[in-house]
C-alpha positions as a printed Julia matrix, in Angstrom:
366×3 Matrix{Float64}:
 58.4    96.94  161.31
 61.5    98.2   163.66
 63.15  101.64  163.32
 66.08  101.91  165.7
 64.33   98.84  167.4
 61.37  100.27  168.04
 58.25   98.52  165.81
 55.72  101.2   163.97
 53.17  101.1   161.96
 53.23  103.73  159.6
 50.0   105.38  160.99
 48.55  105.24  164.1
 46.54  106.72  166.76
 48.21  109.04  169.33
 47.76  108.54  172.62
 44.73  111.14  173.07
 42.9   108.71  171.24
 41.61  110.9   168.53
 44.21  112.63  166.57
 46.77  110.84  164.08
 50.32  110.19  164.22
 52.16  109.48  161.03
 55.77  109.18  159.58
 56.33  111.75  157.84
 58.29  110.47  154.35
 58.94  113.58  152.73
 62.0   113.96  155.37
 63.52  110.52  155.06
 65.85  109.13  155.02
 67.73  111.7   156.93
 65.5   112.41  159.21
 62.82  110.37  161.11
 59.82  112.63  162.23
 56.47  111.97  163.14
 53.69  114.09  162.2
 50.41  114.82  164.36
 47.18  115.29  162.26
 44.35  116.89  164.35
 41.9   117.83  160.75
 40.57  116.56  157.85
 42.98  119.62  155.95
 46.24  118.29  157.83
 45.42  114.71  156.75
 43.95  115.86  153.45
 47.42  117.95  153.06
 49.61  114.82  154.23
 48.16  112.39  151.54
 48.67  115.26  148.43
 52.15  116.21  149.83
 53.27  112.7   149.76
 53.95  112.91  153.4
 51.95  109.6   153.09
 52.4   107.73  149.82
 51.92  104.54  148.84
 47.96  103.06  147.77
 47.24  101.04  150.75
 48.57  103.63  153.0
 46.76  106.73  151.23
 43.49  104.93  151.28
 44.09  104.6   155.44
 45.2   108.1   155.67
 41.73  108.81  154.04
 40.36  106.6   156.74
 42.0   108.41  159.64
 40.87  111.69  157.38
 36.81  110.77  157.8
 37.5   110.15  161.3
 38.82  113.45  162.01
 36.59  115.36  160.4
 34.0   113.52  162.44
 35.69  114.19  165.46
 34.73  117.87  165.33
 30.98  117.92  163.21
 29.77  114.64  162.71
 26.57  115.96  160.42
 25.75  114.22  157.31
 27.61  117.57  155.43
 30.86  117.22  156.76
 30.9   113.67  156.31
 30.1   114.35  152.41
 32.61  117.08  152.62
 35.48  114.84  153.69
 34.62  112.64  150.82
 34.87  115.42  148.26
 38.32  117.08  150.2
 40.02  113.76  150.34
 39.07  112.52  146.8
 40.45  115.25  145.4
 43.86  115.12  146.78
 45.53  112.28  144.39
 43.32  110.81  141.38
 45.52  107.77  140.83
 45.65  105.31  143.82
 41.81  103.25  143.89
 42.48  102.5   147.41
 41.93  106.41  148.13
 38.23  105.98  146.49
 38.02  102.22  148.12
 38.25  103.52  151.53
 36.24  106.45  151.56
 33.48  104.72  150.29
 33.63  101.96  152.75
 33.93  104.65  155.44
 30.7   106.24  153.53
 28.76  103.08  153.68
 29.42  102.28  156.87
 28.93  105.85  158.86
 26.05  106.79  156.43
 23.11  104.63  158.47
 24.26  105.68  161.84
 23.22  108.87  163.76
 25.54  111.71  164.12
 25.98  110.72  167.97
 26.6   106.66  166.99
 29.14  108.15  163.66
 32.68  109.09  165.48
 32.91  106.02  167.86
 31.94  104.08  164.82
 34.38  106.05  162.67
 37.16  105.21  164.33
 36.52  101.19  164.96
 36.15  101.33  161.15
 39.26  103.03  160.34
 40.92  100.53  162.96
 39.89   97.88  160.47
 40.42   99.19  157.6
 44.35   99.44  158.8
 43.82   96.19  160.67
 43.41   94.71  157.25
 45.55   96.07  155.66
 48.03   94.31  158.15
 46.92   90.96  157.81
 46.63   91.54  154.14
 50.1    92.7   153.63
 51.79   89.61  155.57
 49.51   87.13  153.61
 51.24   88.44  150.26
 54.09   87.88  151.72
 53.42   84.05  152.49
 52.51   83.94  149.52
 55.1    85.97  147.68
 58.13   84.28  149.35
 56.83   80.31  147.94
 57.44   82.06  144.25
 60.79   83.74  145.38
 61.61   80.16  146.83
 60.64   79.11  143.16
 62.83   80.75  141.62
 65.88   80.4   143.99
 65.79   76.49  143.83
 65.28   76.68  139.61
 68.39   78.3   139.48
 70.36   75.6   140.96
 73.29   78.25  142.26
 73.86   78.9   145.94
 74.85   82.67  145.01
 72.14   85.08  146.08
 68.9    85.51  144.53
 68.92   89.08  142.79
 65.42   90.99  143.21
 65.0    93.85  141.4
 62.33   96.33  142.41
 61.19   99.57  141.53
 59.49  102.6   143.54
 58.74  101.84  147.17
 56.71   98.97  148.07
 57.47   98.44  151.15
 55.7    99.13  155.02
 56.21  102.77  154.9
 53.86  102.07  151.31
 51.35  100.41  153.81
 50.31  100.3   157.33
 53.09   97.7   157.32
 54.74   94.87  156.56
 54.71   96.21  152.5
 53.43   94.6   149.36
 56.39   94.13  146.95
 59.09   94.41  149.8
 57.12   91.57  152.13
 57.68   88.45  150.4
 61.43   89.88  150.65
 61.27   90.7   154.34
 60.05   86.79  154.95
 63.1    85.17  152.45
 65.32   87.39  154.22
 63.83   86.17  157.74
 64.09   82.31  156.7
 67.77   82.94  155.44
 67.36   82.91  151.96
 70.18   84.63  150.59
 68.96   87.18  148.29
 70.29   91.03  147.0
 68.09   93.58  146.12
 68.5    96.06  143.14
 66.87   98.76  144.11
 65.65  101.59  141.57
 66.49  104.89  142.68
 62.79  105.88  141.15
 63.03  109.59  140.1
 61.55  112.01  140.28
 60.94  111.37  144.31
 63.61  109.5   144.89
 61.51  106.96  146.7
 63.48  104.0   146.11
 66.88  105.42  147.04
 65.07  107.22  149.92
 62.51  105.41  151.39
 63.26  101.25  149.98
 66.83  101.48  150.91
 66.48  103.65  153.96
 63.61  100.44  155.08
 66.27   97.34  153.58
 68.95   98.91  155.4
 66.81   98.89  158.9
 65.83   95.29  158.5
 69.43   94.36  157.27
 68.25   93.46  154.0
 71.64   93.1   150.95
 70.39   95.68  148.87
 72.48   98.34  146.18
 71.04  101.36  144.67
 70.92  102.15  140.93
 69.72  104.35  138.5
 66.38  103.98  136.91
 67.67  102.84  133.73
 70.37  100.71  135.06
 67.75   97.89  134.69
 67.38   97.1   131.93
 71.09   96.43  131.48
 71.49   94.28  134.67
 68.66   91.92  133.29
 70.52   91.3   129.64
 73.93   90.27  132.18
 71.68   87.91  133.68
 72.33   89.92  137.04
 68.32   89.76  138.01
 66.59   86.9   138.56
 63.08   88.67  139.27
 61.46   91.93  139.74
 59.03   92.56  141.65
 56.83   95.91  142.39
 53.38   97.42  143.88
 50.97   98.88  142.35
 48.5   101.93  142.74
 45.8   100.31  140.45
 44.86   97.33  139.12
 41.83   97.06  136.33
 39.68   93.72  136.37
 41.46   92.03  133.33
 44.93   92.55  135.29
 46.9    95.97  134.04
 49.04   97.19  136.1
 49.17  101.39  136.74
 52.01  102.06  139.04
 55.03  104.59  139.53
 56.28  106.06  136.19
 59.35  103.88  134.69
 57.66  100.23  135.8
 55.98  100.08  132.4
 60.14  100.29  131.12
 60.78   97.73  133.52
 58.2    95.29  132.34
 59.33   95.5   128.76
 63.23   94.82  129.78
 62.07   91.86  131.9
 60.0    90.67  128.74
 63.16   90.76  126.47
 65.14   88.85  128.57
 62.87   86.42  130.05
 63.06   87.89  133.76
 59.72   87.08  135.29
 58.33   90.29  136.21
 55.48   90.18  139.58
 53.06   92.33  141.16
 52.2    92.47  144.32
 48.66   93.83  145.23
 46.09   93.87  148.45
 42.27   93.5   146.71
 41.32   96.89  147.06
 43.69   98.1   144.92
 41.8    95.91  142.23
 39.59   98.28  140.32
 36.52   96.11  139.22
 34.57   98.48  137.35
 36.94   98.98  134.29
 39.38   96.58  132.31
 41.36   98.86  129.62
 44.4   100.42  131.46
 45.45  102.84  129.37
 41.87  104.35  128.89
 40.36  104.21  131.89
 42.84  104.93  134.3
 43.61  109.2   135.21
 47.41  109.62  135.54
 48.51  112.16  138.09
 50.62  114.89  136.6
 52.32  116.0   139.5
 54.37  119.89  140.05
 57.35  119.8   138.03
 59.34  121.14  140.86
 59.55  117.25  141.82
 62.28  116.5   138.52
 63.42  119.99  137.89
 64.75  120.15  141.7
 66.51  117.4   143.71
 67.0   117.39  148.15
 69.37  115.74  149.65
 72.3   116.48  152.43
 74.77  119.39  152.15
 78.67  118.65  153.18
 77.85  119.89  156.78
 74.83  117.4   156.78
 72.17  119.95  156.18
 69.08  119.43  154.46
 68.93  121.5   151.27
 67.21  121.77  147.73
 68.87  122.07  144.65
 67.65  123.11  141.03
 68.87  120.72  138.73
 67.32  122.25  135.39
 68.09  125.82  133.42
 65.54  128.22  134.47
 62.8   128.44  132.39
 62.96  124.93  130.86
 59.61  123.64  130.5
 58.66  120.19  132.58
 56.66  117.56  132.24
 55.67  115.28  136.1
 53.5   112.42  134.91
 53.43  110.06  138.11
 52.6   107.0   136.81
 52.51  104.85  133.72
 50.57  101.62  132.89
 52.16   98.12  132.39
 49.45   95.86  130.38
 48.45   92.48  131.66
 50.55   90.55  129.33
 53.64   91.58  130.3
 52.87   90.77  134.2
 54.35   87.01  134.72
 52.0    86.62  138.01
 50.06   88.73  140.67
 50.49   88.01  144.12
 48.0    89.2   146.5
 46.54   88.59  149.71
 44.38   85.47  148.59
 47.03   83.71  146.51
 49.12   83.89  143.33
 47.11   84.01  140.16
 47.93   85.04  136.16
 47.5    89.12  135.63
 43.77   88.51  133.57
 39.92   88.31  134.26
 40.24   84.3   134.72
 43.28   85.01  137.04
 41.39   87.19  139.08
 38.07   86.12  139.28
 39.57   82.5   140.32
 40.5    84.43  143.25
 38.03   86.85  144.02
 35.01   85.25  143.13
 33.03   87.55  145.47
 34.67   90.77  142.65
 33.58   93.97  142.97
 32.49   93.59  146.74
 35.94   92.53  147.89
């Protein structure tokens, strides 16, 4: 995607062809800086600070994290090492566990002098993929946003709402929620997006709207419970979101507030869609709300807010009484049947086990 004109990925190799370069997210959307990573702690620290966030984009971080580790003792230790330092940095996201232990399986075999080179190609992929998987959603996305446009038999712009950031800066690019958006956009559909302001990051207001505005996408801001109340005006005709996790009979565990989302769209007959690459599909369990750890993150995210000063500086604010207790639960779980439809890389499909496993037939390995 283009910032300022210029496309990026949102990681990448610098030009030494070894370290990392990445955008660093926690500074948007005032500021647009690139971060080098040179160690498995710098890109172990980026994916737990959130200077990378998003599943697909935390499991090629990971990647990138093997690699670098690699890069200065490729032994069978530090290779086990990485796994353990990276796991440990956010429990939620299964593309995190996905693509350490395809980087596992694949470096494992090889001697220590065959392991970097190989490394490297492998985390190439892995982002590669994630590319071409990204854009496919987003063929396949935009046909059901076409859907719905036509059904409504009204020129007036088809209103998206969307919650959290799901867009490239989510991914290595192109974005999962935000792609079939990008291509409707592209072939002149006119749409609007209502985009959730998703506290406590922010990473709606900052990092969706920073990314529609860029690609000149219609788009307003709201609060996170604005939803709800936009949906019974009949002022969305979809929303649409990512996901961090997906179980094998089709719940959905993404940013905290999407469950609330889910439940509006329910009660007033909005469809509500997913989109999701495969490996964010978690085959080995099925109950949501059992199975899946929820990240309870420092509490300094909601009890402080950043943001620009009057002279345009960055600065933090405390928004809470001192000493007030808080709670930071990341994410929440949305059960399959309130999803109206998953969209991922290999086609459109109902959020259960049938759904699925009509699409990934090969489950578990894919």
């Amino acid at each position: 995607m283009n910032v300022n004109g210029k496309p990026y990925r949102s990681i990448w190799l610098a030009d030494d062809g070894w370290s990392v370069e990445i955008i660093d997210q926690t500074r948007l959307p005032h500021e647009f800086v690139t971060v080098r990573l040179t160690g498995l702690e710098d890109a172990a620290d980026a994916i737990r600070n959130m200077q990378v966030r998003g599943a697909p984009l935390i499991g090629a971080t990971a990647a990138y994290g093997v690699c670098l580790a690699l890069h200065r003792n490729a032994s069978n230790e530090a290779l086990e090492e990485a796994g353990r330092t990276l796991l440990a940095t956010r429990p939620t996201a299964i593309n995190l566990h996905w693509a350490i232990q395809e980087m596992r399986s694949w470096l494992e075999p090889l001697s220590e002098t065959e392991r970097v080179r190989a490394a490297y190609q492998k985390a190439g992929e892995i982002c590669d993929e994630d590319v071409q998987n990204n854009r496919a959603i987003g063929d396949h996305g935009v046909v059901l946003l076409e859907d719905i446009y036509q059904q409504r038999r009204t020129e007036d712009p088809l209103n998206i709402l969307t919650h959290c950031n799901a867009g490239w800066l989510a991914t290595v690019d192109w974005g999962t929620a935000l792609a079939p958006i990008y291509l409707a956009h592209d072939r002149g559909m006119p749409l609007h997006v209502w985009v959730d302001e998703t506290r406590p990051r922010n990473q709606g207001a900052s990092l969706t709207a920073w990314e529609l505005l860029q690609h000149g996408v219609p788009h307003t801001v709201i609060v996170d419970s604005t939803g709800g109340h936009l949906m019974q005006r009949g002022l969305v005709d979809c929303c649409i979101t990512g996901c961090d996790r997906t179980t094998a009979s089709g719940d959905v565990c993404n940013k905290i507030g999407t469950y609330l989302k889910a439940l509006a769209a329910r009660d007033n007959g909005v469809p509500f869609l997913v989109a999701l690459p495969g490996p964010t599909i978690d085959w080995s369990i099925t109950d949501g709300l059992r199975d899946i750890p929820i990240e309870q993150r420092d509490g300094r995210e909601v009890s402080h807010i950043e943001g620009l000063s009057q002279d345009g500086t960055p600065q933090t604010l405390q928004l809470t009484p001192e000493g007030s207790p808080v709670a930071n639960y990341a994410f929440d779980i949305t059960p399959a049947c309130l999803v109206t439809a998953l969209i991922t890389e290999r086609g459109v499909c109902e959020a259960s086990k049938e759904g699925l496993h009509g699409l990934y037939h090969d489950a578990g390995s894919s």
